[in-house]
C-alpha positions in Angstrom: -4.4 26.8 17.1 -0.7 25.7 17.0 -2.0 22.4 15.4 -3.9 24.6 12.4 -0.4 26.2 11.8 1.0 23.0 11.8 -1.4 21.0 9.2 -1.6 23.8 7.2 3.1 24.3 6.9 2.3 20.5 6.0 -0.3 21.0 3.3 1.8 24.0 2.2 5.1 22.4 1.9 3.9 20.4 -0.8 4.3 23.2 -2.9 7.9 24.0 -2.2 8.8 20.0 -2.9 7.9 18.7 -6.0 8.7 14.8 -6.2 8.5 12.9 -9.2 5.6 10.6 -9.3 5.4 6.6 -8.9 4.9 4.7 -11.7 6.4 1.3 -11.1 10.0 2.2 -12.4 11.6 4.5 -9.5 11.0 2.8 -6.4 13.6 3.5 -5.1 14.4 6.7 -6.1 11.2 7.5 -4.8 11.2 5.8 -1.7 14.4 7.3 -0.4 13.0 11.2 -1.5 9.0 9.9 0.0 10.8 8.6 3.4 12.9 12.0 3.5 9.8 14.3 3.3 7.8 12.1 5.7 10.7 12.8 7.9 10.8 16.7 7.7 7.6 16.5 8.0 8.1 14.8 11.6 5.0 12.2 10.1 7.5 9.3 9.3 7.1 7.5 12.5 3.4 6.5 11.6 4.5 4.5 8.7 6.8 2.5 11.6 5.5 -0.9 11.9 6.6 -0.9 15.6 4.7 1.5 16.0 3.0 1.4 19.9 -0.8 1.9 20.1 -1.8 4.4 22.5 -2.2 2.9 25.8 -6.0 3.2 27.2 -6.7 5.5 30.3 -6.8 3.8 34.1 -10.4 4.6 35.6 -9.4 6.9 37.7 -7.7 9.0 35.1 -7.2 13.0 36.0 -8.6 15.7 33.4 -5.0 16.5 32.6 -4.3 13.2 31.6 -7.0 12.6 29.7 -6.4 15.9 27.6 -2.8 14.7 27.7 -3.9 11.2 25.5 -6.8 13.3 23.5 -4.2 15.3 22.5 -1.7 12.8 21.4 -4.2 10.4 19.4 -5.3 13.5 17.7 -2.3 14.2 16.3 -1.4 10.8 15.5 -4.2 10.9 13.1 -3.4 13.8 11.4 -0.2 12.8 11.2 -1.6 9.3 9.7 -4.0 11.7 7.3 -1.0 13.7 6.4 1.6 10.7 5.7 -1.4 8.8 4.1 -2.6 12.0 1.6 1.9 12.4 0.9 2.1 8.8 -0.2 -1.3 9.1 -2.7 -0.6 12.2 -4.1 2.8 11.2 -5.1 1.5 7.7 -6.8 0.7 7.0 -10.2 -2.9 7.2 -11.1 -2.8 3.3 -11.8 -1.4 2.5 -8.6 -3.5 5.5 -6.5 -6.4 3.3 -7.5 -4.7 0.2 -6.5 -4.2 1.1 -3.2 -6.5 3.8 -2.0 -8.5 1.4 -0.1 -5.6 0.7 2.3 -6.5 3.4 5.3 -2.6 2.5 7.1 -0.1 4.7 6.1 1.9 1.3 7.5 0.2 -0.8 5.5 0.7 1.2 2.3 4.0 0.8 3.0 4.7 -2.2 3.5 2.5 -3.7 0.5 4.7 -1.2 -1.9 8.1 -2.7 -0.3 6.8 -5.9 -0.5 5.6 -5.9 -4.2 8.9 -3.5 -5.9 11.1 -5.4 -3.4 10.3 -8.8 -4.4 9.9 -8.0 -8.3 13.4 -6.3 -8.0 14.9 -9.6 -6.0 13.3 -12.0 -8.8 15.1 -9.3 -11.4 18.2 -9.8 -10.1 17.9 -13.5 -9.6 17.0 -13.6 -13.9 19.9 -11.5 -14.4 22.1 -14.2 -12.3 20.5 -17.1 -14.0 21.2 -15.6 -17.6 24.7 -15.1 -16.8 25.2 -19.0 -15.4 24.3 -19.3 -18.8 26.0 -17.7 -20.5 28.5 -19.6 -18.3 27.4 -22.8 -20.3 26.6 -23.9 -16.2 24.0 -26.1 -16.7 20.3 -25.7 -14.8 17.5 -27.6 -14.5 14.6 -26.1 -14.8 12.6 -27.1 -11.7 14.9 -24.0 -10.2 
């Protein structure tokens, strides 16, 4: 029952924070706000790629104990359903579509930080290269 109460404050919250969506230009803006819901939500640790798997059951396992890991991989999928369904709802259409086939919450991640980091490193490097030459430093163009 608590776990009802809980998915549904989750669901609910949405309403009470409205963030902007992602459309390629906010990163981010909407990384730092994304990462800081995930984190009220207590959900953000699924999105951590040292994240442990759940350790498999001895044999000889008591009932407890196996409730005990039941329990815990349960919520560690809703919690990767509810950080997952967060990231998508936020995203751009174009970009939803992009990545809906990614089932990680981890992996969705990553491949955003990967692709907006990168473009924003190669950004900054034309921005540096402009200014050498506006410099009149000359550079060959192999670089």
């Amino acid at each position: 029952m608590a776990t009802e109460a809980t998915t549904a404050f989750k669901v609910m919250n949405q309403e009470f924070v409205k963030l902007d969506r992602f459309d390629d230009t906010n990163f981010n803006n909407w990384k730092d706000k994304m990462l800081f819901l995930l984190t009220v939500l207590n959900v953000a640790y699924v999105r951590d790629p040292n994240l442990q798997p759940l350790e498999d059951l001895a044999p000889n396992a008591t009932p407890e104990e196996i409730a005990k890991v039941a329990e815990v991989k349960k919520k560690r999928e809703e919690d990767k359903f509810t950080c997952r369904g967060h990231i998508f709802n936020t995203l751009s259409d174009r970009l939803y579509d992009l990545y809906m086939s990614m089932q990680s919450p981890m992996e969705i991640w990553k491949a955003l930080e990967e692709k907006y980091n990168t473009e924003r490193q190669v950004h900054e490097l034309q921005v540096l290269v402009s200014r050498l030459r506006d410099l009149k430093v000359i550079i060959p163009e192999s670089l």
